[in-house]
DORO-603719 format. One record per residue (C-alpha): x, y, z. Coordinates in steps of 0.5 Angstrom, whole numbers, plus 500, padded with zeros to 3 digits. Example, Ala and Ser with C-alpha at 12.3 -4.5 7.8 and 13.67 -1.06 7.14 Angstrom:
<recs>
+-----+-----+-----+
:   u :   v :   w :
+-----+-----+-----+
: 525 : 491 : 516 :
: 527 : 498 : 514 :
+-----+-----+-----+
</recs>
This chain:
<recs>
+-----+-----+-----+
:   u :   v :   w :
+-----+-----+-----+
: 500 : 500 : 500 :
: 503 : 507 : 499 :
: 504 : 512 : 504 :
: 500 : 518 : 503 :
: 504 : 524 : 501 :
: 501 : 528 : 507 :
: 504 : 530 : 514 :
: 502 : 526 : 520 :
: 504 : 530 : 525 :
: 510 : 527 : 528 :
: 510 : 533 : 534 :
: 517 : 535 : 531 :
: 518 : 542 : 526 :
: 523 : 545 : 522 :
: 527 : 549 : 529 :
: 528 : 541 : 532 :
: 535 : 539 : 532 :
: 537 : 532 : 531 :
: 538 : 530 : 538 :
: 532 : 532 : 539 :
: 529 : 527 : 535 :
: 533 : 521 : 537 :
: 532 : 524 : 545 :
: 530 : 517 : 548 :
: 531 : 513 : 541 :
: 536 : 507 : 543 :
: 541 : 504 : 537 :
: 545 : 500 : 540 :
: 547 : 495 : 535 :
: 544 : 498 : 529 :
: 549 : 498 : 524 :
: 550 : 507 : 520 :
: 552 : 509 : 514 :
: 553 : 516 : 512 :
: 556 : 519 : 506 :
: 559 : 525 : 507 :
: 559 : 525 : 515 :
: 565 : 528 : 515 :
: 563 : 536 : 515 :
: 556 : 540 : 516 :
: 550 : 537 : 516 :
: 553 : 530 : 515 :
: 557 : 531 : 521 :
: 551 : 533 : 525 :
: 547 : 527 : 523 :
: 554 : 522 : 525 :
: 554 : 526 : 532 :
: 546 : 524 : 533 :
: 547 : 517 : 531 :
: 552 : 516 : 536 :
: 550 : 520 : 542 :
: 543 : 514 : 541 :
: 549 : 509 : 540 :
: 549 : 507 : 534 :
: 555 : 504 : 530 :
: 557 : 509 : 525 :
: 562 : 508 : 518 :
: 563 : 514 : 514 :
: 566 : 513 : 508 :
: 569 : 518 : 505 :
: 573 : 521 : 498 :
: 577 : 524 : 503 :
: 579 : 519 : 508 :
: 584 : 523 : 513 :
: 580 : 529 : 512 :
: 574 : 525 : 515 :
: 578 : 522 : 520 :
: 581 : 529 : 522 :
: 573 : 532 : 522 :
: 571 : 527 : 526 :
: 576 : 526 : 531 :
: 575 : 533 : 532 :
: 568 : 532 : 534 :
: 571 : 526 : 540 :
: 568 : 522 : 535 :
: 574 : 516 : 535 :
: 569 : 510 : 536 :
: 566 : 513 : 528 :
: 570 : 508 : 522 :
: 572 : 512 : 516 :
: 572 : 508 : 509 :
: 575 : 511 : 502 :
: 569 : 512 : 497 :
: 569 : 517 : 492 :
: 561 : 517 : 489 :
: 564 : 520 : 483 :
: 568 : 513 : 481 :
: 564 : 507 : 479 :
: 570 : 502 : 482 :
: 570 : 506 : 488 :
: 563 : 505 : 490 :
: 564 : 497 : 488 :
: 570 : 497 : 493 :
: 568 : 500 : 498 :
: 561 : 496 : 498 :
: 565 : 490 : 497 :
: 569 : 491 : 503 :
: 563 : 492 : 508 :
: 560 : 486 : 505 :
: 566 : 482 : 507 :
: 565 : 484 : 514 :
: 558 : 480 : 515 :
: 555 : 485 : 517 :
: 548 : 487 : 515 :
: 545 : 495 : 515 :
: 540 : 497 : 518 :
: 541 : 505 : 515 :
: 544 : 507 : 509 :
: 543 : 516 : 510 :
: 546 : 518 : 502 :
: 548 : 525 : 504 :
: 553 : 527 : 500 :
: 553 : 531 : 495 :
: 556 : 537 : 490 :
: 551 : 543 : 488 :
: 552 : 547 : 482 :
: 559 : 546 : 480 :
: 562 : 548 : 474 :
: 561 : 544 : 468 :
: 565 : 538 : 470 :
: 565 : 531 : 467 :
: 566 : 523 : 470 :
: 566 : 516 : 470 :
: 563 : 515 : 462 :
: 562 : 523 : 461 :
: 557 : 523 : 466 :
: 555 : 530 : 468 :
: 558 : 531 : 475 :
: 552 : 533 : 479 :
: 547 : 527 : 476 :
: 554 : 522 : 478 :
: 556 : 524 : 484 :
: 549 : 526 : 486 :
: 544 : 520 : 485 :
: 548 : 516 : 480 :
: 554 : 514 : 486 :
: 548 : 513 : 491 :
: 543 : 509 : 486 :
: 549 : 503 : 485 :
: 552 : 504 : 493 :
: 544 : 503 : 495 :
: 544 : 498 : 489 :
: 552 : 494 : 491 :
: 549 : 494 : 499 :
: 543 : 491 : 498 :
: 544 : 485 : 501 :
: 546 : 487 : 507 :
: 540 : 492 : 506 :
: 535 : 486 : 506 :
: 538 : 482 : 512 :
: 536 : 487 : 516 :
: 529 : 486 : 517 :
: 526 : 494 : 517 :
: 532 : 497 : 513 :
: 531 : 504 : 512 :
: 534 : 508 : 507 :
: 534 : 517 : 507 :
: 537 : 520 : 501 :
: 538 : 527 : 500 :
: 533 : 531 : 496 :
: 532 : 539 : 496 :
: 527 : 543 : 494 :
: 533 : 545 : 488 :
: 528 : 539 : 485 :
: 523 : 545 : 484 :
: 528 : 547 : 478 :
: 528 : 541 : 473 :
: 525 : 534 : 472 :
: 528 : 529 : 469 :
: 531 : 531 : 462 :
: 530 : 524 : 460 :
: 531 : 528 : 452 :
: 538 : 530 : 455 :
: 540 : 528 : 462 :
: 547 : 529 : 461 :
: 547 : 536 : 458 :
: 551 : 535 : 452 :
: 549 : 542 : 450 :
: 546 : 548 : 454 :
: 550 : 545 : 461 :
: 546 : 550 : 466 :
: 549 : 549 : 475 :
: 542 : 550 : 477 :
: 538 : 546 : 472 :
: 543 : 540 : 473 :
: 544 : 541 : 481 :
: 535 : 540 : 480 :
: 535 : 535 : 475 :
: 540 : 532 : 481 :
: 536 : 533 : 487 :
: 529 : 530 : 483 :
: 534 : 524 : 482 :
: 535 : 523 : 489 :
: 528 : 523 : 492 :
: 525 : 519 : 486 :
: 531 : 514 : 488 :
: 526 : 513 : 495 :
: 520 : 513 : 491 :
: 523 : 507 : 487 :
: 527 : 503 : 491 :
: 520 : 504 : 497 :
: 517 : 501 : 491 :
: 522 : 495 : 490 :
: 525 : 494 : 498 :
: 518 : 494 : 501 :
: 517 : 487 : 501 :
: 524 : 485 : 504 :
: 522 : 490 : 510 :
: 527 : 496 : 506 :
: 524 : 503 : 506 :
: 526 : 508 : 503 :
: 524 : 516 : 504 :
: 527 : 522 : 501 :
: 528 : 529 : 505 :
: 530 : 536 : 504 :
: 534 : 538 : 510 :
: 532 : 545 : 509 :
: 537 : 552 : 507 :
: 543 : 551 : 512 :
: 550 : 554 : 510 :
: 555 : 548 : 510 :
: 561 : 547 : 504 :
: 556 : 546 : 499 :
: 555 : 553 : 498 :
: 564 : 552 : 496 :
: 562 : 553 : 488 :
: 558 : 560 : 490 :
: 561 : 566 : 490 :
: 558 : 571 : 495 :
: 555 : 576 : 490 :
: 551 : 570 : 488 :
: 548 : 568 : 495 :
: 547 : 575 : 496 :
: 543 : 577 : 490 :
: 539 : 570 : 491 :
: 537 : 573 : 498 :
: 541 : 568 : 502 :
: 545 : 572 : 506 :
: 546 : 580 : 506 :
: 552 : 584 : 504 :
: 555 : 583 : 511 :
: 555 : 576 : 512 :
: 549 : 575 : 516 :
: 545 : 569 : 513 :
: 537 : 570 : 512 :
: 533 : 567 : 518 :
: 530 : 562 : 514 :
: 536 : 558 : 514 :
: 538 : 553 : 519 :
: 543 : 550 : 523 :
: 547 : 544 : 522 :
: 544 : 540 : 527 :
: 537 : 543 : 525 :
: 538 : 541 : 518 :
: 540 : 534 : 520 :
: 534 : 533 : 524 :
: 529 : 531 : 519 :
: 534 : 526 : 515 :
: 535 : 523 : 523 :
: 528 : 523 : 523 :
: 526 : 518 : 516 :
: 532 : 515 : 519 :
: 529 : 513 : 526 :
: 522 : 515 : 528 :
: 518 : 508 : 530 :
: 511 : 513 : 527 :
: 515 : 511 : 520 :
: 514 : 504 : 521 :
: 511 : 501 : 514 :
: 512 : 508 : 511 :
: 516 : 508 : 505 :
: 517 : 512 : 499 :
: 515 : 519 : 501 :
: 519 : 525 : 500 :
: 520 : 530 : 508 :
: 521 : 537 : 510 :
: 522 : 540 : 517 :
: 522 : 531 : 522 :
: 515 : 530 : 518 :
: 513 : 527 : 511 :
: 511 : 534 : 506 :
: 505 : 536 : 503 :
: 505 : 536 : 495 :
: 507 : 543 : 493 :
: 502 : 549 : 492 :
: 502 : 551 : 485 :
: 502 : 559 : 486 :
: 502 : 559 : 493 :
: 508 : 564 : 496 :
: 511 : 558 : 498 :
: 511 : 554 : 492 :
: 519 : 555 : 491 :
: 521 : 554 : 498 :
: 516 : 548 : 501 :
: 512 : 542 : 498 :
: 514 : 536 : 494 :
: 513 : 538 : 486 :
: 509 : 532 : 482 :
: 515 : 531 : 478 :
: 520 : 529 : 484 :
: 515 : 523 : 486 :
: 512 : 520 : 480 :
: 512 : 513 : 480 :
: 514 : 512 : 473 :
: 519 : 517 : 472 :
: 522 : 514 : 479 :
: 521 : 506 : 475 :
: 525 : 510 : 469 :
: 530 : 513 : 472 :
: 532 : 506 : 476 :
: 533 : 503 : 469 :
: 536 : 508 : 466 :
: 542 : 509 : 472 :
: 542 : 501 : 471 :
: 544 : 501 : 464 :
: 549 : 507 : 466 :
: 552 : 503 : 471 :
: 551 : 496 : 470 :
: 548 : 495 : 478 :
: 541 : 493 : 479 :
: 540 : 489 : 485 :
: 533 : 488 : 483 :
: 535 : 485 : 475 :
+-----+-----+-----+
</recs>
């Protein structure tokens, strides 16, 4: 049965921080994989999952600057492992390394990403954002599903974006061969990401694996790198000064909601939804005042597009647990 698209009133809201939403979940014994937990909000989504004591591995492209972050933080119990999501090799080492161990998983949080980046190309000549964005986390979700699907009651959150409001999938152009613009491709991303949940929800749910996309909200981390200053001011993002517009979260706020589709015992036989502020979101307004800052676009969860979507990135990837 899917889950309804709606809010469910989970008594949490945007300003809840991510230990707030885990304050008596204990997770002793469950096994954790955050990509990019190393900085901003992935490093608030490793500290909360390890306060409620859960075993934390976070693979990283980077993996002394991760060690280095998390230590940091006193988080020394936190494995690091190399991965680096643009480079298919990578994800199936690191896949195959956890595998070796024995151990099945019981969340898999994709947190990584980039965001509007200059025009970079990897892998087969794939668009940067599209393959480090969605392509690196379907065929790590996909490489890891063994170890998903022995754990009964896997969830798995990936990371969308209210950016899913600036594109759909360019199912004519997906790599931009022609006409590359950073924020259409960083949308097309993000509409990756949450139509990666709504498939593999629509896959998984039978062997106890749910999936859910989350919009973290606007929060200042290292993916605003590729943005000059003039750029996050004329968007309203920050003034003149430096000071960042209210609407912006902090990190441990912005971690909250992936912790919550993570964790929350209310979640339980849920799947496929995409959520905003720790509770599933409404469908978009279309013309409200709010349309571009809240709510999920048709687009970004449209079961057959998601359908689409998964057997276009198995063909690019030559990875599909379900095949």
């Amino acid at each position: 049965m899917n889950t309804p698209q709606h809010r469910i009133q989970s008594g949490f809201d945007a300003r809840s921080t991510a230990s707030e939403v885990l304050d008596g979940i204990d997770l002793t014994g469950a096994v954790v994989i955050v990509t990019g937990g190393y900085s901003g909000l992935g490093l608030e989504t490793v500290a909360a999952l390890t306060d409620a004591h859960a075993t934390v591995i976070v693979p990283a492209r980077r993996p002394e600057v991760a060690r280095a972050a998390l230590d940091a933080r006193g988080m020394t119990e936190v494995a690091v492992d190399e991965l680096d999501l643009a480079d298919l090799d990578s994800v199936r080492a690191f896949a195959e390394r956890f595998l070796a161990t024995g151990r099945s998983l019981d969340i898999l949080i994709n947190n990584a990403a980039i965001m509007a980046s200059p025009e970079m190309r990897v892998g087969a000549h794939w668009e940067s954002q599209f393959a480090t964005n969605f392509l690196g986390h379907y065929a790590l979700t996909n490489l890891l599903w063994p170890a998903l699907a022995a754990e009964n009651g896997a969830r798995v959150v990936s990371l969308s974006s209210t950016g899913h409001k600036l594109s759909g999938i360019r199912f004519d152009d997906p790599q931009f061969t022609t006409g590359y613009d950073k924020w259409l491709a960083y949308g097309q991303a993000k509409t990756a990401d949450s139509l990666l949940a709504v498939q593999l929800d629509a896959l998984g749910a039978e062997f106890g694996v749910r999936a859910f996309a989350v919009h973290p909200g606007g929060i200042m981390t290292e993916l605003q790198r590729h943005l000059p200053r003039e750029e996050m001011v004329a968007s309203g993002w920050m003034t003149e000064d430096g000071t960042v517009n209210e609407r912006f979260k902090s990190p441990a706020q912005g971690a909250a909601t992936s912790v919550w589709a993570a964790t929350a015992p209310m979640l339980a036989g849920m799947g496929g939804v995409y959520c905003e502020d720790c509770d599933i979101a409404e469908p978009t307004v279309i013309g409200s005042p709010e349309a571009r800052v809240a709510g999920v676009d048709a687009h970004a969860i449209d079961a057959d597009d998601a359908a689409k979507l998964w057997e276009y990135a198995a063909q690019l990837t030559g990875v599909n647990a379900f095949a």
